[in-house]
Every structure is written in C-alpha cells, then in structure tokens.
C-alpha positions in Angstrom: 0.0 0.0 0.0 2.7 2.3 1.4 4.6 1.5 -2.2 0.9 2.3 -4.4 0.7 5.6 -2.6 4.7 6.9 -2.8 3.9 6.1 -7.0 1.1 8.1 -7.1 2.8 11.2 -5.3 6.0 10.3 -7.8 3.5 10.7 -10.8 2.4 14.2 -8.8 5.5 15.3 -8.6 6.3 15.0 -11.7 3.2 16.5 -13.4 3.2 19.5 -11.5 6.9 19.9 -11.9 6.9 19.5 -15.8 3.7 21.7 -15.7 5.6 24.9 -13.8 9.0 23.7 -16.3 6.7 24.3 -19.1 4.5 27.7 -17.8 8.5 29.0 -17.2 9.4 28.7 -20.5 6.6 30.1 -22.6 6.6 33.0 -20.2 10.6 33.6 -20.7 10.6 32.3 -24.3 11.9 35.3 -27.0 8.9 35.5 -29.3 10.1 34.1 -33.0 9.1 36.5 -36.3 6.3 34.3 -38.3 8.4 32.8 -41.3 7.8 33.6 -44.5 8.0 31.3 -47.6 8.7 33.3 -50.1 7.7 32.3 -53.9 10.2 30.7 -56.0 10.1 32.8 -58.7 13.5 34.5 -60.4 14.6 37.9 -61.6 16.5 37.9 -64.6 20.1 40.0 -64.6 21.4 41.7 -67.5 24.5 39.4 -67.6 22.3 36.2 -68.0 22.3 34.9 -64.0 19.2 35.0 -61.9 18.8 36.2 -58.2 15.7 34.9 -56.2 13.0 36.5 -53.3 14.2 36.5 -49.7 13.9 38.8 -46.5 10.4 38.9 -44.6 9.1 41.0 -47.7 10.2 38.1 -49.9 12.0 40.9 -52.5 14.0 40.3 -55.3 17.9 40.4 -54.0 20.1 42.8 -56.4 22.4 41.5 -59.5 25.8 41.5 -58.1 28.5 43.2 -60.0 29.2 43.5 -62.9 25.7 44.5 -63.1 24.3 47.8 -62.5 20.8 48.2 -61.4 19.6 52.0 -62.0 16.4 52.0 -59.9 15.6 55.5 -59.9 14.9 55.2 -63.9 13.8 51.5 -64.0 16.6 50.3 -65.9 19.6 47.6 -65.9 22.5 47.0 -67.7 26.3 45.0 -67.3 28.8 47.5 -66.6 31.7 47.2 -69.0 35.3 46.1 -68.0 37.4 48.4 -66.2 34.9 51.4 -65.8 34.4 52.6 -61.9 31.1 54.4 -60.6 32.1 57.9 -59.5 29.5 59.5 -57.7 31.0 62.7 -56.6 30.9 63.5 -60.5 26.5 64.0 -60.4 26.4 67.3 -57.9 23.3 68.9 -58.3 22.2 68.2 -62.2 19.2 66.4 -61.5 19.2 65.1 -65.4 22.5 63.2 -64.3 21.8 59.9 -63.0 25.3 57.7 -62.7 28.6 58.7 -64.1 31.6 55.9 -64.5 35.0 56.2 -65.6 38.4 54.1 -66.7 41.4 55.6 -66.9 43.1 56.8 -70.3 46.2 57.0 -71.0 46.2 60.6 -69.8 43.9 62.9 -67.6 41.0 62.8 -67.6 39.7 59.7 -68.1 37.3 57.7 -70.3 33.9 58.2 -69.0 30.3 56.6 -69.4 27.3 59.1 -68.4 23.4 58.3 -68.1 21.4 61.1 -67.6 17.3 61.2 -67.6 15.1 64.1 -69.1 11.5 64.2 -68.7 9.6 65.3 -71.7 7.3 68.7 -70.8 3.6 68.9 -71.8 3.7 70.1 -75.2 7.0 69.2 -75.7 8.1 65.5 -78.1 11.0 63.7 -77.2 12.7 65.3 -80.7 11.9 69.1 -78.9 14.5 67.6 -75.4 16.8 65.4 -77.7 17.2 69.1 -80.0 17.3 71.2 -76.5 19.7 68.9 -74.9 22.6 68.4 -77.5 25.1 70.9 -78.3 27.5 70.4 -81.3 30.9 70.7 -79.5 33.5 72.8 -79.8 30.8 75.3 -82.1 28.3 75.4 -79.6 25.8 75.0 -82.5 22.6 72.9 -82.1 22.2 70.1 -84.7 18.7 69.0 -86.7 17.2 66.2 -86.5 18.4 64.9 -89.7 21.8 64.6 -88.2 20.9 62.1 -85.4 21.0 58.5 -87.0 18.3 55.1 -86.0 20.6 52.4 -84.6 18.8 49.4 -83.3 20.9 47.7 -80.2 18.9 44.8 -78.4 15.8 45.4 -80.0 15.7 49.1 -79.1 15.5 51.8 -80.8 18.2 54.4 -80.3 18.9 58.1 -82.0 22.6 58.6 -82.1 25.0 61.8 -82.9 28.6 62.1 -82.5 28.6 65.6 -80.4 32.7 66.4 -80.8 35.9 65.0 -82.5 38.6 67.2 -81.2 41.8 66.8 -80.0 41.7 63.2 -79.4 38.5 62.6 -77.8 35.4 61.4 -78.9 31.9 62.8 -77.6 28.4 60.2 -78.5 25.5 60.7 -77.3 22.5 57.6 -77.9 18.9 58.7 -76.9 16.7 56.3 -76.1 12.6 57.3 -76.1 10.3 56.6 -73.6 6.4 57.2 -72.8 7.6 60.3 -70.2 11.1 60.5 -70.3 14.4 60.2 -72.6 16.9 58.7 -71.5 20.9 59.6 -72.9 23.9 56.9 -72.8 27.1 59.0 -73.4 30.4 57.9 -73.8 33.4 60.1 -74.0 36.5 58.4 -75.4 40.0 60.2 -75.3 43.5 58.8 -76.8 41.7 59.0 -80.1 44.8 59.4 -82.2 43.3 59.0 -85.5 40.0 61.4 -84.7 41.2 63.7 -87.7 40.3 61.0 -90.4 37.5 61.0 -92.6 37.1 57.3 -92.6 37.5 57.0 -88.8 34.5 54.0 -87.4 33.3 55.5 -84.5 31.4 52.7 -83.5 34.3 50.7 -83.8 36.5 52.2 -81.0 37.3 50.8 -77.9 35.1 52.1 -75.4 32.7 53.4 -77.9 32.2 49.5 -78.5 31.7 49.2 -75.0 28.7 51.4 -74.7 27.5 49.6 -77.3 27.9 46.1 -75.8 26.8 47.8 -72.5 23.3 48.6 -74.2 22.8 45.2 -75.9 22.5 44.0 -72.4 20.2 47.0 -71.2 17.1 46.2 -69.4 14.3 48.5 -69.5 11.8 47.8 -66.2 
C-alpha cells in the first residue's frame, strides 16, 4: 500500500513539476518573427544569372556586379570592364543619373554618363533630344536629320557624335520613352586618328563598349 501511494505522489510530482517547467518557458521564451515562404520565382540580370526572393518581404535580392541596377529610372545593364562608378561627378544636375570612368592614358579619363530628361507637356522627345545636345567645340545645335536610328537589343536608339577634337570622342544615344528620354554617353579620349574622314566610331574601344553595354540593357 505504502509503495501504491509513494507512486502516485512520484507521478504528482512529476506533473506538477513539468507543468511549472513548461508555464517557465513560454513565459521567458523570446517571441520568434512568423516565417515567410517566399515564392520561388526569379529575376533575370542583364548578364544572363538570376537572383531569387528573400527577407520577410520576400524581394527580389540585387544583381551582383558587374551589373548595374539604375532604380531611380527603372533600368539595368552590365557594366563594362574596367569602368568605376564615380558618384561625386553627379552634384546637383538632376538630369545626371550615374557617371563611370576608366582611366586613359592621360587625364581625364574615359567616362560613361546616363542622364534622364523628362519630356514637358507640349514638348516631343525630338523638342529635349534638339534642346539637350550641343555640337561641340561650335556650340551650335544640330537638326534632327543629323541624329541617326541604330537598333541595339531590339531598341530603338537616335545617335549623334557631339565632338571629334583633340583626341577625344563625344556620343550621345537617346533612347525614347512614354515620359522621359533617357541619354547613354560615352566620351573616349587617346583618339589618335580622330582627324580622319574614314574613322569607325562605332568601332572604338570604349565606344564599343557602350554599345555592348546597351545590348545588355534592361528597361523595367
């Protein structure tokens, strides 16, 4: 009997005690943030590689280098070789959205520029493109006619050399959008030949890799 009762206080014991063990740890537990499982669809990078969903708002990670993502303007491309953002080059323009450079064989260096102008009511995206460029060094403004179609990744870009002197190279390509234009610029120096009549601009070195740049541009 004495043996029946000392069980039954054991099993007691042990409720009660595992009871209080368990009301101690709920009430000191940290509480946990809900997981989230996040969809498994993919983002596609201008380079070809794909980055997935995480973070409790399941959003799309960024393309690592050499990709550049521009979010500001909705648009993506792979950064050519050798060409370094430099953000103290925007200031205050408010048209200039990322600026990148490589250096030249001599001051200053080779530089890649994307800028961003909204199109006014009233205005066409021929009235900015025709407000924005200036002929260099004449300081005259070009026609229309001058600016040339070039098709690079299925778009559809207007393109004008703006200056051939003293060994650099000034393009600007004008891409057209529903609100906005947007202008890729490069500006290539060490242009030794930039006196010839038969020189292929699109041919040059880092005029080739603006080109390259936009046949991996991404408009979002």
């Amino acid at each position: 009997m004495k043996q029946l009762i000392a069980g039954i206080v054991l099993i007691l014991v042990v409720g009660i005690g595992g009871f209080l063990y368990r009301n101690i740890l709920e009430r000191n537990a940290v509480p946990q943030p809900d997981q989230v499982a996040c969809t498994m669809d993919a983002k596609l990078c201008p380079d070809g590689s794909a980055v997935g969903r995480s973070g409790p708002s399941c959003t799309f990670a960024a393309c690592p280098p050499p990709n550049v993502e521009l979010d500001a303007i909705g648009v993506a491309f792979v950064l050519p070789p050798g060409y370094q953002a430099n953000p103290d080059a925007l200031g205050t323009d408010e048209t200039l959205i990322a600026a990148y450079e490589k250096p030249a064989l001599a001051e200053p260096p080779h530089a890649l520029v994307v800028r961003r102008y909204a199109i006014p009511a009233g205005e066409t995206a021929q009235d900015v493109m025709l407000r924005e460029t200036m002929l260099e060094p004449s300081g005259m403004t070009p026609e229309l006619d001058d600016f040339e179609s070039v098709s690079i990744g299925g778009k559809d870009f207007r393109v004008l050399v703006v200056e051939r002197f003293e060994a650099q190279v000034h393009s600007v390509y004008y891409l057209v959008r529903a609100t906005d234009v947007l202008r890729f610029e490069v500006l290539e120096r060490d242009v030794v030949d930039w006196t010839e009549p038969t020189l292929s601009i699109p041919s040059l070195p880092e005029h080739s890799a603006l080109r390259q740049m936009l046949q991996t541009l991404q408009v979002r």
